[in-house]
C-alpha atoms as an extended CHARMM CRD file, in Angstrom:
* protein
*
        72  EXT
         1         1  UNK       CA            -14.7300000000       22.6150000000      -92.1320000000  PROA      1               0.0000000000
         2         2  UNK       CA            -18.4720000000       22.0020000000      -93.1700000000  PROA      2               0.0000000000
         3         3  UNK       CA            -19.6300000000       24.2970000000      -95.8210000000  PROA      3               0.0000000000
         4         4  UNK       CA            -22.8350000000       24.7940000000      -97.8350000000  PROA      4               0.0000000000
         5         5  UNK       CA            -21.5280000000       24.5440000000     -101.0110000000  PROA      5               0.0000000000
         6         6  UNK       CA            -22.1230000000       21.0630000000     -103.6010000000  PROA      6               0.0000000000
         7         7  UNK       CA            -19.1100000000       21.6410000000     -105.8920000000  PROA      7               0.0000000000
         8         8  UNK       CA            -15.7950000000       20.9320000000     -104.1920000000  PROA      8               0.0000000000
         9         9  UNK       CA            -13.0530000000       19.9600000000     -106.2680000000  PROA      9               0.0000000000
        10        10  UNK       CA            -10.1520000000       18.2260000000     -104.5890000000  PROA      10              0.0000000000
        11        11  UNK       CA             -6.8560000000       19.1210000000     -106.2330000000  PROA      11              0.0000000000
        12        12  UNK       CA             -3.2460000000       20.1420000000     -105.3990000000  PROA      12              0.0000000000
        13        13  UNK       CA             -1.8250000000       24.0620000000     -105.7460000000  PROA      13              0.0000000000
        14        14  UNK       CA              0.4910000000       23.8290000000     -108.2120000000  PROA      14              0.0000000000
        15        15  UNK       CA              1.7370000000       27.9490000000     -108.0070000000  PROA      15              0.0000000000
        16        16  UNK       CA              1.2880000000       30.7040000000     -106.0500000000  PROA      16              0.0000000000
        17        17  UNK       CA              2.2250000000       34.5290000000     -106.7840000000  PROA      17              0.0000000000
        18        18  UNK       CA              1.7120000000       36.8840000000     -103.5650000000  PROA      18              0.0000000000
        19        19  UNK       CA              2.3130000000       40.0320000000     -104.7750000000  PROA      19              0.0000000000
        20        20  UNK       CA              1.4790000000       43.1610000000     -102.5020000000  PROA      20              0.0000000000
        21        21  UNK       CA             -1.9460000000       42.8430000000     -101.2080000000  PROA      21              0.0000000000
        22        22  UNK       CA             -3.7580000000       40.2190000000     -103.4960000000  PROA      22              0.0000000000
        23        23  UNK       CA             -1.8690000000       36.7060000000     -104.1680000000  PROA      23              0.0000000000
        24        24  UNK       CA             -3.1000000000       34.4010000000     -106.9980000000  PROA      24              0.0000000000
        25        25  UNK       CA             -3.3140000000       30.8860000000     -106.1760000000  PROA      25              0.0000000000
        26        26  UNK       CA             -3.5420000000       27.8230000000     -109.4010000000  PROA      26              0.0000000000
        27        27  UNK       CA             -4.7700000000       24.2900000000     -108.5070000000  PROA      27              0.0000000000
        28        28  UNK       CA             -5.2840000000       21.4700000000     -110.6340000000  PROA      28              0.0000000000
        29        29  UNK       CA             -8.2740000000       19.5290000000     -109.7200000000  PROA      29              0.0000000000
        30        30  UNK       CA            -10.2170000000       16.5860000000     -110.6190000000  PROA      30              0.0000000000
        31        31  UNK       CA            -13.8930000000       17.0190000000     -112.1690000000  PROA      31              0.0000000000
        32        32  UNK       CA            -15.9670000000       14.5920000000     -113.8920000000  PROA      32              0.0000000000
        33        33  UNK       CA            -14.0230000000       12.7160000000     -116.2610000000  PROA      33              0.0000000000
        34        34  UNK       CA            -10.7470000000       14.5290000000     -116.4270000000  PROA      34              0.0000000000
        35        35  UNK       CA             -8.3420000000       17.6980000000     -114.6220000000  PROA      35              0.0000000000
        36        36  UNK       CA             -8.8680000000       21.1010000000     -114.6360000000  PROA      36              0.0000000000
        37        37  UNK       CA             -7.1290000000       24.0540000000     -113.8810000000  PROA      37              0.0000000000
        38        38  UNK       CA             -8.7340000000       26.5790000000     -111.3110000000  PROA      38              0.0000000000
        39        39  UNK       CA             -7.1810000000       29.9610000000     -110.2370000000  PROA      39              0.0000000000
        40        40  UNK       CA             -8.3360000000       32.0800000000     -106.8670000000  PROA      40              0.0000000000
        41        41  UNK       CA             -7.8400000000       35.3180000000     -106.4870000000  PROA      41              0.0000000000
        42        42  UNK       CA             -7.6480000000       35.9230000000     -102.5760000000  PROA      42              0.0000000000
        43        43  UNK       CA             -5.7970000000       38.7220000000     -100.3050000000  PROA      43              0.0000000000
        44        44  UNK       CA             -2.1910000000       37.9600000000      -99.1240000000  PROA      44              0.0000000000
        45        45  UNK       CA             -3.2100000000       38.4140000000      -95.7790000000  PROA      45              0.0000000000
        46        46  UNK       CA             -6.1220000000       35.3640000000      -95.9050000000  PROA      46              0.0000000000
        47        47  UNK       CA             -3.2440000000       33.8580000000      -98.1190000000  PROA      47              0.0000000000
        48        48  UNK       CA             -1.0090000000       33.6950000000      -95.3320000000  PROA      48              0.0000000000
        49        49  UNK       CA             -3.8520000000       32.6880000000      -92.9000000000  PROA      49              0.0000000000
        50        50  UNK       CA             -4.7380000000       29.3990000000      -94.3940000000  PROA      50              0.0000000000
        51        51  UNK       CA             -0.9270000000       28.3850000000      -95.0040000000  PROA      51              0.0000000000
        52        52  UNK       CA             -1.2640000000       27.2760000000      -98.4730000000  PROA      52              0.0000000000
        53        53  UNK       CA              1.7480000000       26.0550000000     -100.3590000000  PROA      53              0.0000000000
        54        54  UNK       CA              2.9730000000       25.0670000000     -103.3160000000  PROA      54              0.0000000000
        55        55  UNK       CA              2.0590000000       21.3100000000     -103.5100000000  PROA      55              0.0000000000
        56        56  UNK       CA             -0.4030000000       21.6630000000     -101.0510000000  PROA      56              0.0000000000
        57        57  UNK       CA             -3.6240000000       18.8810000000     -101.1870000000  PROA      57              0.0000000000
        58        58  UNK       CA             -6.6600000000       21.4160000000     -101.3880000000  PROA      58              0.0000000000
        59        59  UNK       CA            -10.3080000000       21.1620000000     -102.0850000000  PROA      59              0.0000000000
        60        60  UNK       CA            -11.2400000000       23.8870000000     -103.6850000000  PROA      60              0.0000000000
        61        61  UNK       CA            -15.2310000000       25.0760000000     -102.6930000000  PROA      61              0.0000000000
        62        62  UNK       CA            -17.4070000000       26.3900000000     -106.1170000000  PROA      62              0.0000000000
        63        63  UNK       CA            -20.6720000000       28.4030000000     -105.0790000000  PROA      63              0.0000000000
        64        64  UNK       CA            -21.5830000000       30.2760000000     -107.9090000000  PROA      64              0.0000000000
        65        65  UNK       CA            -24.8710000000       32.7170000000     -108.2370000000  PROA      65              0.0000000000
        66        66  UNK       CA            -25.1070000000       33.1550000000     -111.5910000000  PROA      66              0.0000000000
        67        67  UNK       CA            -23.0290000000       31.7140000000     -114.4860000000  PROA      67              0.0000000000
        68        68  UNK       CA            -22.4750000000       33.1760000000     -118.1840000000  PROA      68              0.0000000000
        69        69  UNK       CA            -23.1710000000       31.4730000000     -121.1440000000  PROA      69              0.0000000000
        70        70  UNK       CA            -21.0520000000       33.0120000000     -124.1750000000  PROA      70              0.0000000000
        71        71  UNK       CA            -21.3360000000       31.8050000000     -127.7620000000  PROA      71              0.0000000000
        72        72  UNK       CA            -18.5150000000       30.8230000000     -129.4630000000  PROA      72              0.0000000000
């Protein structure tokens, strides 16, 4: 699948919770120097679609318009 998009982040799903119409789907990826976690928040039904499951190898796809800056 080509995509427009300059962050990808290959990783493995390590849970997923379908519940009704929205599922939540964690990964843990590789970025820079060390893992991350990253969580997606997609309908069941695209869910379903693109067969994810748990253990899954994944590349997860970051375009991002604007990002907040908070101060700690």
């Amino acid at each position: 699948m080509d995509a427009g998009v300059r962050n990808k982040i290959t990783g493995q799903i390590e849970d997923i919770k379908a519940d009704g119409v929205m599922s939540l789907v964690k990964m843990r990826g590789t970025w820079a120097d060390g893992s991350m976690r990253f969580t997606s928040v997609m309908t069941t039904d695209s869910l379903e679609e693109a067969g994810f499951q748990k253990g899954d190898q994944v590349d997860a796809l970051v375009k991002a318009i604007n990002v907040v800056f908070v101060k700690h």
